[in-house]
PDB file of N, CA, C and O in Angstrom:
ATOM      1  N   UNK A   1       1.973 -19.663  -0.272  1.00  0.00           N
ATOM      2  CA  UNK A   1       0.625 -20.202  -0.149  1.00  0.00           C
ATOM      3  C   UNK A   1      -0.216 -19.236   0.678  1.00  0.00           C
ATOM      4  O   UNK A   1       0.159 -18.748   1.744  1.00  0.00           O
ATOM      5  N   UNK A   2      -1.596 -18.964  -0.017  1.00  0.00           N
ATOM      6  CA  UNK A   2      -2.628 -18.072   0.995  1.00  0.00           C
ATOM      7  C   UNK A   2      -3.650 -18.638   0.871  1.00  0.00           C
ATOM      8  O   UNK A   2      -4.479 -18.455  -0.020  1.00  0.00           O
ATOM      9  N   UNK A   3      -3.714 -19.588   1.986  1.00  0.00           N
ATOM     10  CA  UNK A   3      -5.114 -20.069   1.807  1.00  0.00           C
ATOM     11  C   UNK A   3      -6.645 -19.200   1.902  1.00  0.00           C
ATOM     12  O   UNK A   3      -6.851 -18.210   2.605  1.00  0.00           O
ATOM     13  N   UNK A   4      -7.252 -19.619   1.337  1.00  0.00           N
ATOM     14  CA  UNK A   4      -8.750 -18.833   1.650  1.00  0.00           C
ATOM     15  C   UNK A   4      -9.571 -19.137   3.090  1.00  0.00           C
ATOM     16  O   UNK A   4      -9.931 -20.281   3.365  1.00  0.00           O
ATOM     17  N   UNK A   5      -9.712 -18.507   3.579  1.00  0.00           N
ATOM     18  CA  UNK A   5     -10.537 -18.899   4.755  1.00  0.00           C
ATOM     19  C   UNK A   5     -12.119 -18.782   4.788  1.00  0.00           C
ATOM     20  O   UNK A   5     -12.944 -19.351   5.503  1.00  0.00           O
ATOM     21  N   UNK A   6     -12.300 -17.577   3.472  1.00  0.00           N
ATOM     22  CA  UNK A   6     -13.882 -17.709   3.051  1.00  0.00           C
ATOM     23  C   UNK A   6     -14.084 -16.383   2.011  1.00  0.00           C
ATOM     24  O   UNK A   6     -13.345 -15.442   1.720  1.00  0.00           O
ATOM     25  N   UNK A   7     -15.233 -16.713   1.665  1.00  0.00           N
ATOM     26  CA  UNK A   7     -15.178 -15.100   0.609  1.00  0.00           C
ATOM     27  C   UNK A   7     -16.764 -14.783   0.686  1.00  0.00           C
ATOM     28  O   UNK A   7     -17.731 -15.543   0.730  1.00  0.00           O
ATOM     29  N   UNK A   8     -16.652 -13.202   0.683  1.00  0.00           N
ATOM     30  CA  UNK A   8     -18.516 -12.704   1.168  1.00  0.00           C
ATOM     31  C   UNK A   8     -18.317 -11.784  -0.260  1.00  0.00           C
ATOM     32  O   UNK A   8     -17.326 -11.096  -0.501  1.00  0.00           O
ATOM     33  N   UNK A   9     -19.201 -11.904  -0.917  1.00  0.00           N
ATOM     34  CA  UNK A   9     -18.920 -11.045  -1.980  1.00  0.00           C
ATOM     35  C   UNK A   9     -17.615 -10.915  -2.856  1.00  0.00           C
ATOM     36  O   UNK A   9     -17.053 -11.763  -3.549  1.00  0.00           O
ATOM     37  N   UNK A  10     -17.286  -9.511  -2.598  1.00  0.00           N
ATOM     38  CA  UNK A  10     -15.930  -9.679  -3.950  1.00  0.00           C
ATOM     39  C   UNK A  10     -14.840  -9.952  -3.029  1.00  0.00           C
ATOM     40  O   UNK A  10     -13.739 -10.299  -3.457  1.00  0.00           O
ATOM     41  N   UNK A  11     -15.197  -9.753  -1.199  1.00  0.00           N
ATOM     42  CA  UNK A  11     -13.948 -10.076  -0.493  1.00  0.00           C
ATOM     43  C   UNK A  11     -13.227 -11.221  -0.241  1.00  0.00           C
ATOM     44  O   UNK A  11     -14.030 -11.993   0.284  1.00  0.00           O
ATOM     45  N   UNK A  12     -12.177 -11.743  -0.325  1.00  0.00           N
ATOM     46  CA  UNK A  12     -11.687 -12.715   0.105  1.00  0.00           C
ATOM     47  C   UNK A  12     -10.983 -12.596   1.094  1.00  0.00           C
ATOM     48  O   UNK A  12     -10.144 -11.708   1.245  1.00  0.00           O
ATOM     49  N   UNK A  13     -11.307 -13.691   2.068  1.00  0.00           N
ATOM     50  CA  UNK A  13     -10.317 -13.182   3.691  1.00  0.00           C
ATOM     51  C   UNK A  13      -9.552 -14.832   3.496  1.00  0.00           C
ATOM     52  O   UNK A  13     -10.106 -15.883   3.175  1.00  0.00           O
ATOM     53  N   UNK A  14      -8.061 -14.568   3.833  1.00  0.00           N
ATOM     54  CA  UNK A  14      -7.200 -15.272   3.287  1.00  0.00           C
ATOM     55  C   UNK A  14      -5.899 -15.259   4.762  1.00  0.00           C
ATOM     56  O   UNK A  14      -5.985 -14.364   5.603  1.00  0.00           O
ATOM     57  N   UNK A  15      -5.176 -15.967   4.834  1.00  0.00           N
ATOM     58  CA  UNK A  15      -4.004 -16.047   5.384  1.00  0.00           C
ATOM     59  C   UNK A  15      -2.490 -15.938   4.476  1.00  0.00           C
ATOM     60  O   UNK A  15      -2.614 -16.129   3.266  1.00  0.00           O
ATOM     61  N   UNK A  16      -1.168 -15.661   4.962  1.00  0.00           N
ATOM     62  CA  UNK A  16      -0.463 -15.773   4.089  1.00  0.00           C
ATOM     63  C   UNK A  16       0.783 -16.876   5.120  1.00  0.00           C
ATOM     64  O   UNK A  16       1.231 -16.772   6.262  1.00  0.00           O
ATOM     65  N   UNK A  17       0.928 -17.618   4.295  1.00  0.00           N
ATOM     66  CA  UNK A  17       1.509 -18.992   5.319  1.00  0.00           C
ATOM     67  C   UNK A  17       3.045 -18.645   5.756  1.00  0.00           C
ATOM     68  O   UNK A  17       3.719 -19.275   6.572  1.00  0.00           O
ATOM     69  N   UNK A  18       3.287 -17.922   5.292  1.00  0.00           N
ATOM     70  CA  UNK A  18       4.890 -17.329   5.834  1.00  0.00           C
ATOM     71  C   UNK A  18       4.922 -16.024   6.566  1.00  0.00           C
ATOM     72  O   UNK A  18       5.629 -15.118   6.124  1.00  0.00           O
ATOM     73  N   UNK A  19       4.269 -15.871   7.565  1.00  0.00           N
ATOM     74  CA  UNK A  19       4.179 -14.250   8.315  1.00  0.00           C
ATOM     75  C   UNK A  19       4.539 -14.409   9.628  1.00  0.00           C
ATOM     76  O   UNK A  19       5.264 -15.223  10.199  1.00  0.00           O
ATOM     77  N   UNK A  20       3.918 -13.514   9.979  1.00  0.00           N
ATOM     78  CA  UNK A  20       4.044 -13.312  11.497  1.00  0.00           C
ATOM     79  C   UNK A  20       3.227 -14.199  12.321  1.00  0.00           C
ATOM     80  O   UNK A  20       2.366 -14.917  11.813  1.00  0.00           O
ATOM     81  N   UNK A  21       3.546 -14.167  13.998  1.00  0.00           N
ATOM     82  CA  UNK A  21       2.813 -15.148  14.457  1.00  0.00           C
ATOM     83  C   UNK A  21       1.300 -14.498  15.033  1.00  0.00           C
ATOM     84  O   UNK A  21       0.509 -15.300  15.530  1.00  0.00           O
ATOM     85  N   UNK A  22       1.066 -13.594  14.984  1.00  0.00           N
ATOM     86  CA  UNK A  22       0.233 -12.662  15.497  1.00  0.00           C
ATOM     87  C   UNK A  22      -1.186 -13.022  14.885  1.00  0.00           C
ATOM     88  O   UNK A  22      -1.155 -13.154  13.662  1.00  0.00           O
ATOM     89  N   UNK A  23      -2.424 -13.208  15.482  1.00  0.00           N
ATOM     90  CA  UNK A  23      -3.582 -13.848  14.588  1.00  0.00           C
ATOM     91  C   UNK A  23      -4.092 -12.761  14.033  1.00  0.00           C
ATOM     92  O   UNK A  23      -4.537 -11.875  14.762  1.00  0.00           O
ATOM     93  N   UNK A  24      -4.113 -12.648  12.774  1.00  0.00           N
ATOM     94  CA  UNK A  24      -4.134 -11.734  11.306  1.00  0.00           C
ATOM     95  C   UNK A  24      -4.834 -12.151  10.353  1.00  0.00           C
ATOM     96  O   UNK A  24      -4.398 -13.207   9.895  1.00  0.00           O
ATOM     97  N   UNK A  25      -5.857 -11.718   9.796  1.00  0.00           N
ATOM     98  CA  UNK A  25      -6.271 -12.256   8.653  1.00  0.00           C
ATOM     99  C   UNK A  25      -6.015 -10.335   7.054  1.00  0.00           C
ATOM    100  O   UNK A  25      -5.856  -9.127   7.231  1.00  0.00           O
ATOM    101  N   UNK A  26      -6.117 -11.129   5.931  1.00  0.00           N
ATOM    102  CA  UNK A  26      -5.827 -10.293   5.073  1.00  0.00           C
ATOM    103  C   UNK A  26      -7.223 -10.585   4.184  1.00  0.00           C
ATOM    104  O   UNK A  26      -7.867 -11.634   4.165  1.00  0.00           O
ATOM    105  N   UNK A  27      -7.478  -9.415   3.497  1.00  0.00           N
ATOM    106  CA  UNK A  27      -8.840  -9.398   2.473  1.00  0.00           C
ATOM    107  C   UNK A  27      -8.077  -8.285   1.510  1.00  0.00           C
ATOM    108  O   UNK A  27      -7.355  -7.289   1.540  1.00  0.00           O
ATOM    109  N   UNK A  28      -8.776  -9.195   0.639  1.00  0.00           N
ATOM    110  CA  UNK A  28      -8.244  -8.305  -1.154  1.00  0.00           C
ATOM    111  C   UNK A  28      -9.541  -8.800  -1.734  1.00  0.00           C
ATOM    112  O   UNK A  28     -10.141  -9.834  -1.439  1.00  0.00           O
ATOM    113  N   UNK A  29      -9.913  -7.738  -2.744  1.00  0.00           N
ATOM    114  CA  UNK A  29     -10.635  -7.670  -3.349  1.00  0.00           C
ATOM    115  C   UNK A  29     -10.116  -6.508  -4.362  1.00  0.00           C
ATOM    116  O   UNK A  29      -9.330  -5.632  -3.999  1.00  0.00           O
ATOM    117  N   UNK A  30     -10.756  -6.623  -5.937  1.00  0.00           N
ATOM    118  CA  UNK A  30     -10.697  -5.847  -6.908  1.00  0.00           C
ATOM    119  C   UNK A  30     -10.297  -4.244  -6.388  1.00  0.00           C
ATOM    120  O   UNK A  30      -9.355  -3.652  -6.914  1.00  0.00           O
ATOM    121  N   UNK A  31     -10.792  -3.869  -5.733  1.00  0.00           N
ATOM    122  CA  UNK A  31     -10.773  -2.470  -5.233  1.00  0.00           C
ATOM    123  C   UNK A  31      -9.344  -2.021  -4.143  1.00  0.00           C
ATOM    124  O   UNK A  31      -8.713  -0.966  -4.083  1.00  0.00           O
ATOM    125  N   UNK A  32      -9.204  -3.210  -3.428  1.00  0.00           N
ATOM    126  CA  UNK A  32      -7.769  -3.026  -2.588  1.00  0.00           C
ATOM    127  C   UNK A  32      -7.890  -4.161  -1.524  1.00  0.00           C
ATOM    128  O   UNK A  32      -8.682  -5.097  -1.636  1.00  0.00           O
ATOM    129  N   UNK A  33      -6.830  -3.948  -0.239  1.00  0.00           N
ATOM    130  CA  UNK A  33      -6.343  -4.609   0.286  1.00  0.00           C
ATOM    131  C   UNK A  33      -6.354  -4.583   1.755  1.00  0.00           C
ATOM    132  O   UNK A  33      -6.284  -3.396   2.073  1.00  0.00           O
ATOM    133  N   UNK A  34      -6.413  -5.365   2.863  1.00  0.00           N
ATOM    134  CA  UNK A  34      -6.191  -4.510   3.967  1.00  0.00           C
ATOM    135  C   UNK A  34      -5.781  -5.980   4.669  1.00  0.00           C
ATOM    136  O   UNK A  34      -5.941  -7.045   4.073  1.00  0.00           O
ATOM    137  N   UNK A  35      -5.246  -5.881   5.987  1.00  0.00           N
ATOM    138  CA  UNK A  35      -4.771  -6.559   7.204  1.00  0.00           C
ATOM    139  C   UNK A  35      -5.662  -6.285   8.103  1.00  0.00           C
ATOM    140  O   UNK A  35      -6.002  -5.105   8.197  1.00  0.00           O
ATOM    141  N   UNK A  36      -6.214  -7.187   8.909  1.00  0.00           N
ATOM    142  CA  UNK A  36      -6.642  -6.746   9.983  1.00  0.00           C
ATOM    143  C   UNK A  36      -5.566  -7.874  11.213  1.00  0.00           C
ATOM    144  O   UNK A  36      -5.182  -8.999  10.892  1.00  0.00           O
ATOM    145  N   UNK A  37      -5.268  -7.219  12.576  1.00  0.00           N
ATOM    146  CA  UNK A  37      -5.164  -8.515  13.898  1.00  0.00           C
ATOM    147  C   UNK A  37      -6.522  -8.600  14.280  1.00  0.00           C
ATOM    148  O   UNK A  37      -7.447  -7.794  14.181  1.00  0.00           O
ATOM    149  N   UNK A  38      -6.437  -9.909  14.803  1.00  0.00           N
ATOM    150  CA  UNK A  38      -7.959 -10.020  15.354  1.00  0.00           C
ATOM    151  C   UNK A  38      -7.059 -10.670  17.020  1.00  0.00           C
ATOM    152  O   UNK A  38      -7.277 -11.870  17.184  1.00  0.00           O
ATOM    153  N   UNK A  39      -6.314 -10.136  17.949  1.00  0.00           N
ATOM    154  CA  UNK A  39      -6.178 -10.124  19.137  1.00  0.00           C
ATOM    155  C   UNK A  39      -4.930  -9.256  18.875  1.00  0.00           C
ATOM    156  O   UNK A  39      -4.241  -9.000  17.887  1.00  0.00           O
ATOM    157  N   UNK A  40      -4.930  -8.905  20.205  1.00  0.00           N
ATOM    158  CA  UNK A  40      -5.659  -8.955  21.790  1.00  0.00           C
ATOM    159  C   UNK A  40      -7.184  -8.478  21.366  1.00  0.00           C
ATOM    160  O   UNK A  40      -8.192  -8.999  21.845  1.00  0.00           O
ATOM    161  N   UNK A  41      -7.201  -7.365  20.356  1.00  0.00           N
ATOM    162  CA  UNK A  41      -8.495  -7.047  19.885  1.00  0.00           C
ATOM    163  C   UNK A  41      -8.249  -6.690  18.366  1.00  0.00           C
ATOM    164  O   UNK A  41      -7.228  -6.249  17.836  1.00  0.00           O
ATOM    165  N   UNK A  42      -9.554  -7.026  17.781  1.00  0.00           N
ATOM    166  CA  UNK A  42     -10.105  -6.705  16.201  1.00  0.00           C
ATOM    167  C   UNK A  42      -9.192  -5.082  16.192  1.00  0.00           C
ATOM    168  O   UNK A  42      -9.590  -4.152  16.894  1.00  0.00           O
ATOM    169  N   UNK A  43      -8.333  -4.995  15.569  1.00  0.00           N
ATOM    170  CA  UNK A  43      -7.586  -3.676  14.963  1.00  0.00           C
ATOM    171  C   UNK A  43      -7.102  -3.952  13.320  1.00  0.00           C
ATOM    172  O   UNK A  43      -6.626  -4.974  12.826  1.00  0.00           O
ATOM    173  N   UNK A  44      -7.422  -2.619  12.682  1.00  0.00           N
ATOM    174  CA  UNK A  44      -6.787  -2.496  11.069  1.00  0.00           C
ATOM    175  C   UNK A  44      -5.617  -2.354  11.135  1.00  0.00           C
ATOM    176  O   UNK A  44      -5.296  -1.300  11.684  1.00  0.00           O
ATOM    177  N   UNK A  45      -4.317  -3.354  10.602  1.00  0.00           N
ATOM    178  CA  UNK A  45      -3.243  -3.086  10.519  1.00  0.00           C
ATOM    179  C   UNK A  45      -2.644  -2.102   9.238  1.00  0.00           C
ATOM    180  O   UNK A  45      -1.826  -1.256   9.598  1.00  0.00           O
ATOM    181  N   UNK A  46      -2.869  -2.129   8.269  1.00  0.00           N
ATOM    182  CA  UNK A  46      -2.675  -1.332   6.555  1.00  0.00           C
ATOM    183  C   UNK A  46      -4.196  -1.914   5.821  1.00  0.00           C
ATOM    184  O   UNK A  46      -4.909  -2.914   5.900  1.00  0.00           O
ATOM    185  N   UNK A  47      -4.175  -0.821   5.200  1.00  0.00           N
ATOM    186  CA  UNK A  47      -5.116  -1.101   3.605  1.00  0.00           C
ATOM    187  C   UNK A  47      -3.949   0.138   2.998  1.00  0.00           C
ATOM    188  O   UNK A  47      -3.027   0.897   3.295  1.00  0.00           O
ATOM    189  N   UNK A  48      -4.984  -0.451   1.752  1.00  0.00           N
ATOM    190  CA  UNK A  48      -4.731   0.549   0.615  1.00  0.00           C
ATOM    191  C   UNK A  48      -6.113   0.370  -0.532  1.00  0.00           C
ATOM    192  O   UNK A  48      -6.422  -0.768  -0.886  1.00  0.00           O
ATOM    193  N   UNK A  49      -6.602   1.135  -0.863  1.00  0.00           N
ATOM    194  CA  UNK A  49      -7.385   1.256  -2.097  1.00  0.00           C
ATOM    195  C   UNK A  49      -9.136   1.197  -1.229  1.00  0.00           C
ATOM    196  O   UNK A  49     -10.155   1.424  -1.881  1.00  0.00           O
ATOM    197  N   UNK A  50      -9.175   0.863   0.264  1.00  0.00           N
ATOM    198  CA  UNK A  50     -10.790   0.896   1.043  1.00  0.00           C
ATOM    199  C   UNK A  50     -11.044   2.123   1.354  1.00  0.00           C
ATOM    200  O   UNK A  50     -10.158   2.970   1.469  1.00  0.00           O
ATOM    201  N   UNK A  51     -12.235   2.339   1.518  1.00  0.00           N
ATOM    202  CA  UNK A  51     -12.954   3.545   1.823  1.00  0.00           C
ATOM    203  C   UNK A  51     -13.111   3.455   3.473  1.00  0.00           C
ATOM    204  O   UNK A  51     -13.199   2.361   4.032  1.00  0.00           O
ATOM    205  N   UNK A  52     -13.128   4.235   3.923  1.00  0.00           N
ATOM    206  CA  UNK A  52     -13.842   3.963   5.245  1.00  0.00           C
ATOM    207  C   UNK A  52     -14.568   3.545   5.741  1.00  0.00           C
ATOM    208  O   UNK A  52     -14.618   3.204   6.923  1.00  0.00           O
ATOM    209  N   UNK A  53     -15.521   3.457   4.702  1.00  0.00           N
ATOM    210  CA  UNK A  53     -16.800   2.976   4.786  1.00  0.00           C
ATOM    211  C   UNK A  53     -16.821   1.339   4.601  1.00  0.00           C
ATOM    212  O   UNK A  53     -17.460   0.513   5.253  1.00  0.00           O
ATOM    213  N   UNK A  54     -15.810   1.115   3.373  1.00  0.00           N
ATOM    214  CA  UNK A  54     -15.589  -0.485   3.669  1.00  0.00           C
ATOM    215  C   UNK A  54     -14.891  -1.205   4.443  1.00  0.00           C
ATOM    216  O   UNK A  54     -14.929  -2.415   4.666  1.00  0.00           O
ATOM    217  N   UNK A  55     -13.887   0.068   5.066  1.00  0.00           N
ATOM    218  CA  UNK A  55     -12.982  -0.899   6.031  1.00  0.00           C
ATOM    219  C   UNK A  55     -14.143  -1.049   7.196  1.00  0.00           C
ATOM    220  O   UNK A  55     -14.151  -2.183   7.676  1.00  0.00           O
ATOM    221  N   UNK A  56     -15.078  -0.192   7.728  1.00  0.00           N
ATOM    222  CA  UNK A  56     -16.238  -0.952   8.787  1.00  0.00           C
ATOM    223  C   UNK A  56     -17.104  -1.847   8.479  1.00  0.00           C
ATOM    224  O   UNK A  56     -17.612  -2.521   9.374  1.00  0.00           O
ATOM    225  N   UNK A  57     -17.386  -2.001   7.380  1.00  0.00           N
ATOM    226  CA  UNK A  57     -17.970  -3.380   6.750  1.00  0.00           C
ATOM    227  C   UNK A  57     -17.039  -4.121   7.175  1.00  0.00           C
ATOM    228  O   UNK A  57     -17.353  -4.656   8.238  1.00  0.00           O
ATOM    229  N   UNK A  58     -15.852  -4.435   6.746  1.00  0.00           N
ATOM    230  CA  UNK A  58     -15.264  -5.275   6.959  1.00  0.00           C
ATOM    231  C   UNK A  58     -14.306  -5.882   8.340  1.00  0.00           C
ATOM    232  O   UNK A  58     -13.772  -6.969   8.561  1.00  0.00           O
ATOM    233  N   UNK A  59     -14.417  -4.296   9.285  1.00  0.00           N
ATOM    234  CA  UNK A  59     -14.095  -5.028  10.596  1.00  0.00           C
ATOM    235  C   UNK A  59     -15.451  -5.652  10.978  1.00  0.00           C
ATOM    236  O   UNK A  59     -15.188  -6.550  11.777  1.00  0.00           O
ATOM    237  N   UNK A  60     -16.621  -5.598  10.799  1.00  0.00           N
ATOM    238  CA  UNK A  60     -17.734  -5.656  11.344  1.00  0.00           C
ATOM    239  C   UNK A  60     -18.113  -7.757  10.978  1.00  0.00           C
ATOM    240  O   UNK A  60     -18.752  -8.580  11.634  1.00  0.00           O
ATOM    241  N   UNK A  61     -17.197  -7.891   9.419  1.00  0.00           N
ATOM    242  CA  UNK A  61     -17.921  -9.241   9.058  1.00  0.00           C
ATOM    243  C   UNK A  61     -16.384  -9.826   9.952  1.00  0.00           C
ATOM    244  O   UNK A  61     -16.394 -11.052  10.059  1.00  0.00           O
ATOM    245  N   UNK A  62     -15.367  -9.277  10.458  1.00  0.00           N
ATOM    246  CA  UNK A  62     -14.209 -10.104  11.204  1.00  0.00           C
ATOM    247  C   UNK A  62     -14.595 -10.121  12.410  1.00  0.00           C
ATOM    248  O   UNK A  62     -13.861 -10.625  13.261  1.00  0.00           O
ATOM    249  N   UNK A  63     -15.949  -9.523  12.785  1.00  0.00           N
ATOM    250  CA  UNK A  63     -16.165  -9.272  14.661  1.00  0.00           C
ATOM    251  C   UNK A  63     -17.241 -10.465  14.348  1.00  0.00           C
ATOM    252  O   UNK A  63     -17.409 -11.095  15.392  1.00  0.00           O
ATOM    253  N   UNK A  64     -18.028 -10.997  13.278  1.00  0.00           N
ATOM    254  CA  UNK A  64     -19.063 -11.920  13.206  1.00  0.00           C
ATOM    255  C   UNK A  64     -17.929 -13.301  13.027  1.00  0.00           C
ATOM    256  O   UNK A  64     -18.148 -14.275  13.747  1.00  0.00           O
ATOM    257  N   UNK A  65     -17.028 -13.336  12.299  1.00  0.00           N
ATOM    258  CA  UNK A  65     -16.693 -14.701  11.854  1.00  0.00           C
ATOM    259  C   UNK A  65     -15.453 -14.808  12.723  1.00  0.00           C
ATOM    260  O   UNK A  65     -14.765 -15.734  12.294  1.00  0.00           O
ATOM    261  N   UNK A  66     -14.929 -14.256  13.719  1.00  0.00           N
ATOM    262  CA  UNK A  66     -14.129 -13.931  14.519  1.00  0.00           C
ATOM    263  C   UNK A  66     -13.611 -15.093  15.594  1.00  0.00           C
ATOM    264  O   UNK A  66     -12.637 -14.947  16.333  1.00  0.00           O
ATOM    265  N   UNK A  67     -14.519 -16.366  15.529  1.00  0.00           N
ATOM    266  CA  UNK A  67     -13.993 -17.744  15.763  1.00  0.00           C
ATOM    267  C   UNK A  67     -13.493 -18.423  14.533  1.00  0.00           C
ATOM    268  O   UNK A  67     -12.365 -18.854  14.295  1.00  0.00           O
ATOM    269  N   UNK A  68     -14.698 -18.428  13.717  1.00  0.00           N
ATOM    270  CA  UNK A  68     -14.221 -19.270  12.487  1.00  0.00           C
ATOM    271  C   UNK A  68     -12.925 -18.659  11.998  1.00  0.00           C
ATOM    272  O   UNK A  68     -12.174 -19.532  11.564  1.00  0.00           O
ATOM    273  N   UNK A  69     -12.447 -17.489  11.933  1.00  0.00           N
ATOM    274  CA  UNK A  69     -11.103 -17.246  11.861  1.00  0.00           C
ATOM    275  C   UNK A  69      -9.934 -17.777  12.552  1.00  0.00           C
ATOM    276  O   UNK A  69      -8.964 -18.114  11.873  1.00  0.00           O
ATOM    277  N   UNK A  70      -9.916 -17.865  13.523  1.00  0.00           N
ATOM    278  CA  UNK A  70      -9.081 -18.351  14.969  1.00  0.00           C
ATOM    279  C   UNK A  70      -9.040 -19.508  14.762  1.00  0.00           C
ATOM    280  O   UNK A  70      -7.983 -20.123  14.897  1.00  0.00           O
ATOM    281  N   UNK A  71     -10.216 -20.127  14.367  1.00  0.00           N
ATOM    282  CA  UNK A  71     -10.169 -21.562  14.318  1.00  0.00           C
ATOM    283  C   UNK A  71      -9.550 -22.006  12.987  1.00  0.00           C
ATOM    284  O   UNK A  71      -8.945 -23.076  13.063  1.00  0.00           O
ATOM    285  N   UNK A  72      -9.567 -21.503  11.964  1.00  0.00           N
ATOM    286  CA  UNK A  72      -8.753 -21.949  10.867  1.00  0.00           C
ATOM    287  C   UNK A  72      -7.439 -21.616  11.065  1.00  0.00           C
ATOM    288  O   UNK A  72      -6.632 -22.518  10.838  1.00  0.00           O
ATOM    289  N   UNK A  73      -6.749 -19.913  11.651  1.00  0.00           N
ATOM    290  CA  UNK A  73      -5.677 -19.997  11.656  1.00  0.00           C
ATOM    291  C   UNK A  73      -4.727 -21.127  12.628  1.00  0.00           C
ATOM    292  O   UNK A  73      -3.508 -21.284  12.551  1.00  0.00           O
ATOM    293  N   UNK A  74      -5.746 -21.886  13.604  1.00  0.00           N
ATOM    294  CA  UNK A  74      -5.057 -22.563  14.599  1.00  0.00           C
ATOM    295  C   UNK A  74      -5.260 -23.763  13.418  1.00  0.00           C
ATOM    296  O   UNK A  74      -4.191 -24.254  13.054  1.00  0.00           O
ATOM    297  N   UNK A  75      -5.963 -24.078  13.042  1.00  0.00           N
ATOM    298  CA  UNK A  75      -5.719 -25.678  11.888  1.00  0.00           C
ATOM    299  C   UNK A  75      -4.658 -25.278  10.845  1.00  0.00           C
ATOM    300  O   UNK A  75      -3.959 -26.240  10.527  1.00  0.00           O
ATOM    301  N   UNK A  76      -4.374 -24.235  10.285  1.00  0.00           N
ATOM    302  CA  UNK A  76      -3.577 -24.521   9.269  1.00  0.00           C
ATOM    303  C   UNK A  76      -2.245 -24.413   9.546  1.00  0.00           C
ATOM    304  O   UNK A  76      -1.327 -24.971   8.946  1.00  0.00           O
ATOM    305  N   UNK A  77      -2.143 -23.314  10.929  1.00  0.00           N
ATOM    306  CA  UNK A  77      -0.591 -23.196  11.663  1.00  0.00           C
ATOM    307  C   UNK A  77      -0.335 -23.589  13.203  1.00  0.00           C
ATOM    308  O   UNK A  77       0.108 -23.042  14.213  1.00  0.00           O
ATOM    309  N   UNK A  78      -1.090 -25.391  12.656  1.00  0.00           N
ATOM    310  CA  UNK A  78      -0.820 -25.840  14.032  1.00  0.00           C
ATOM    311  C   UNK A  78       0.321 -26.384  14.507  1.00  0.00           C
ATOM    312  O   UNK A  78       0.421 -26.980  15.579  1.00  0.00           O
ATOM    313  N   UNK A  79       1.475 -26.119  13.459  1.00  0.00           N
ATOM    314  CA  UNK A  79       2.894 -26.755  13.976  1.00  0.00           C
ATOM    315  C   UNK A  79       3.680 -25.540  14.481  1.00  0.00           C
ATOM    316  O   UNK A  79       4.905 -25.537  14.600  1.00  0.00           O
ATOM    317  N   UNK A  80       2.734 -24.326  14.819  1.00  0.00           N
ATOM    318  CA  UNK A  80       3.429 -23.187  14.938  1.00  0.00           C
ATOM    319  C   UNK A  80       2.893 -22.782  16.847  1.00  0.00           C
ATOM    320  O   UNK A  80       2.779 -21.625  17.252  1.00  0.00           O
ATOM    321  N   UNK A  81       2.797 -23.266  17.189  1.00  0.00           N
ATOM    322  CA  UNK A  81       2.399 -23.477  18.444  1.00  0.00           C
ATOM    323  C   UNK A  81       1.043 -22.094  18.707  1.00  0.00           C
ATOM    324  O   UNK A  81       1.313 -21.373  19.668  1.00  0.00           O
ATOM    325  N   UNK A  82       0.127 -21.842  18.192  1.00  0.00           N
ATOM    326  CA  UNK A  82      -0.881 -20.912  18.291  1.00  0.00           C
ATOM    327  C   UNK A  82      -1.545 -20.665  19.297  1.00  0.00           C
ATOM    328  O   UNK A  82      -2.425 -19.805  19.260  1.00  0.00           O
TER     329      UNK A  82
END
């Protein structure tokens, strides 16, 4: 299961319900893929197929929605002690 947590365009930023405990969100879109952690601080963990140019778009929309993230990963993996 990967739930969606929201989508801006062609990105979808998603969770994957069997991972690590580390607060992470993942975005795929047509073009490729990437991980970001969003603590201790916003860092790119892997892509494949982004430009540089989109991976700062896209740390930039995880530094704006950067509660609403936290806050979904704590609702959907709240039996995971977050």
């Amino acid at each position: 299961m990967s739930p969606t947590v929201f989508k801006i365009g062609k990105y979808r930023f998603h969770f994957f319900s069997k991972e690590e405990n580390r607060i992470h969100v993942h975005i795929i879109s047509p073009e490729g893929e990437a991980k970001f952690w969003l603590e201790p601080t916003i860092a790119l963990v892997n892509y494949s197929g982004f430009s540089k140019t989109q991976l700062n778009s896209l740390q930039k929309i995880i530094e704006e929605h950067k509660n609403e993230i936290i806050k979904k990963w704590k609702e959907h993996f709240k039996t995971r002690n977050n």
